[in-house]
N, C-alpha and C positions, 0 to 999 in steps of 0.2 A: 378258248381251247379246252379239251374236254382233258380232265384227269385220267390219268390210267395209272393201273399198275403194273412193272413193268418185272420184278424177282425180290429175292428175299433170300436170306441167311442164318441160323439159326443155332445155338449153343448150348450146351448143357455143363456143368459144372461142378464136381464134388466136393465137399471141405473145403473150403479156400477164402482167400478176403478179395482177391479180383476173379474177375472173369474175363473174356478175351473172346469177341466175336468180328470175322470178317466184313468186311461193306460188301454189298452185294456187286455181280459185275457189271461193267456197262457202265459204269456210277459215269454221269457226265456234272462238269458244274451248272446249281442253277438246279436241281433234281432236288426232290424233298425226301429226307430218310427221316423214319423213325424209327426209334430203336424202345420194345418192353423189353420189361426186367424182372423177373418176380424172383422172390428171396425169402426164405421161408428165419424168417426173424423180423416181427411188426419193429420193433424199436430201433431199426439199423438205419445209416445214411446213406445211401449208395448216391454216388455220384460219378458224372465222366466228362472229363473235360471238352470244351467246345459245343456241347449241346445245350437246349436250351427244356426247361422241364413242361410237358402240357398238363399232365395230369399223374395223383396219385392218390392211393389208398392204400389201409391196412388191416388186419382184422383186430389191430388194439390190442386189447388183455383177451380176446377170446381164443384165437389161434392166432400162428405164427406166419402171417402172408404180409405181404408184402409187394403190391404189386405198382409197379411205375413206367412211364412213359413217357420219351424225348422227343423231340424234333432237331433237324437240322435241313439250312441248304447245301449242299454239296458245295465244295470250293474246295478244288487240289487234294480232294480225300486219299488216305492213308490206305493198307493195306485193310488193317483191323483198328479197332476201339477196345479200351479196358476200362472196365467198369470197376469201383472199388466198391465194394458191399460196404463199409462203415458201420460192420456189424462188432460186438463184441466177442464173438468165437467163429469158430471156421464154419463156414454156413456153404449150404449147397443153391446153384439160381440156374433156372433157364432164361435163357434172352434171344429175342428175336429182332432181325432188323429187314425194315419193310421200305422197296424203293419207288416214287411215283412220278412221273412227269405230267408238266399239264397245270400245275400250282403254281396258285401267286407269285410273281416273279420277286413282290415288296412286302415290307410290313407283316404283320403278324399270317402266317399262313389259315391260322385255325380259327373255326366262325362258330365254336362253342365247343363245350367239353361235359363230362358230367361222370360222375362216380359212384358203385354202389357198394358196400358189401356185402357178403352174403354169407359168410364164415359164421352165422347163427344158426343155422340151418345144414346141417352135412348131407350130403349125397348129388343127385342128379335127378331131372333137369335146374340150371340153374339162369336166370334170364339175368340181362346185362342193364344198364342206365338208360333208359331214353334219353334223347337229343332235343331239345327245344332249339327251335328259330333255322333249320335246316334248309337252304332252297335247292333247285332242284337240280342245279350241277356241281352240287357238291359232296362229296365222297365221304361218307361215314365208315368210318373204320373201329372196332370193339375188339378189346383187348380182354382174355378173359386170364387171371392168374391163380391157378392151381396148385396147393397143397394138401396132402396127407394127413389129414387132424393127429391121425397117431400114425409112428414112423415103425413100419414093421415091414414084411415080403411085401405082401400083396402090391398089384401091378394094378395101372387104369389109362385107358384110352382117352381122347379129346375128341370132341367135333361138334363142328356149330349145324344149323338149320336145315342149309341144305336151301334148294332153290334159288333165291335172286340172291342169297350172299355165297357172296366166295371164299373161302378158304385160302389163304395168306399165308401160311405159318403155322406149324404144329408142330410142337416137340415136347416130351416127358423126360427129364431127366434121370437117369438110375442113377441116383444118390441119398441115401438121411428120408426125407421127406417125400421124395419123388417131385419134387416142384414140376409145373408144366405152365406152357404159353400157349395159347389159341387165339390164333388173329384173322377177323373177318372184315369185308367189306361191301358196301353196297351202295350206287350213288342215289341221291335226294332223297332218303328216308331218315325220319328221326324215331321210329320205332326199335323198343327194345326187343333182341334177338335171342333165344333159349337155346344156350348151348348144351354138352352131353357128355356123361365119362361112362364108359362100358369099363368092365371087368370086373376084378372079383376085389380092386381096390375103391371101386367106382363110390360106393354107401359111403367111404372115408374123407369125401374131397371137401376141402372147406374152398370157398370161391371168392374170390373179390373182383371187379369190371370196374376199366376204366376206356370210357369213348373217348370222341374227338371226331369232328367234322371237317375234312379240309377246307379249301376254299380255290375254285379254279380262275387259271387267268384270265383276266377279260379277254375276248374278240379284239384285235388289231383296228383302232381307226385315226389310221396313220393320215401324213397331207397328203398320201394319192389318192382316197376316197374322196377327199374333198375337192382335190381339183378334176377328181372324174366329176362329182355332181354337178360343179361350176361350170365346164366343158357343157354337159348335157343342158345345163338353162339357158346358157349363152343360142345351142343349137335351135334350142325351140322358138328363140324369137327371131330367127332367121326367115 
């Protein structure tokens, strides 16, 4: 069964210690959501109950990013999820949640992950983690998490590549920092993607990426394959 994606939800947040994003609609059980989080304070704990974490990064002592990513399978989902930043002062985050059908229906969904940061280097373009051991029906997804090295007016835009990735998810929060999410995807690539900030905030953006490879459900080979095949041997020595 091939992956797809099928909507997505997205939140922005000012001052605060939760944040509070919808599940996308549709949500059926058995659907894989992920939900990024970026929080412009490296040292916080954000956590939310019932998910499980794939990947995370920070910019450490250099800037204040913070970028992370969950998973879940769908069962009896709620309205919305609150996230607690676990920060020490009221901090601003955008979160994104991404919904997909077509995933492992068992076991760990994800068939590798990988993290980069890039909060050394300010501006645009900024490229994401490469994926090692990818095959080829499996769905790379890159999360890029976006902060304002210095917290002033100026505004900036997101956007990844363009071509075979798609665009998931994009949102800039107007608060502190201007935190932002950018969620792309593309199946059987483990190549890293360069994404983009326009405006006149864009020179300011510190970056951090964190991926993740799905993993799709096998092809169905249930006992009616088998007793077609049987059927058909039985026929030929007729």
């Amino acid at each position: 069964m091939a992956i797809a994606f099928q909507n997505s939800t997205t939140a922005g947040v000012g001052f605060a210690s939760t944040g509070v994003i919808s599940v996308p609609s549709g949500v059926a059980d058995g659907d894989v959501l992920l939900l990024a989080f970026v929080l412009e304070e490296s040292a916080a704990s954000p956590a939310v109950t019932g998910w499980t974490q794939a990947a995370t990064v920070s910019g450490g002592g250099t800037q204040d990013n913070l970028t992370r990513v969950w998973y879940r399978r769908a069962s009896s989902e709620p309205a919305s999820y609150t996230v607690t930043f676990g920060g020490s002062y009221g901090d601003s985050a955008a979160l994104a949640m991404l919904r997909y059908t077509g995933v492992v229906s068992s076991g760990s969904p994800l068939r590798t992950t990988a993290t980069v940061s890039r909060v050394a280097s300010l501006g645009t373009p900024q490229t994401s983690a490469a994926l090692t051991g990818v095959l080829a029906g499996d769905m790379a997804v890159h999360t890029a998490g976006v902060v304002k090295a210095t917290w002033n007016s100026v505004t900036y835009t997101l956007a990844g590549p363009g071509g075979s990735w798609a665009q998931r998810a994009n949102i800039v929060a107007s608060a502190d920092s201007d935190p932002g999410v950018l969620m792309i995807d593309q199946l059987g690539t483990g190549t890293a993607p360069a994404c983009t900030a326009a405006g006149t905030g864009a020179t300011n953006t510190a970056w951090c990426f964190a991926a993740l490879a799905l993993i799709p459900e096998p092809e169905a080979t249930g006992a009616s394959t088998h007793i077609l095949s049987t059927a058909v041997r039985r026929a030929s020595t007729w």
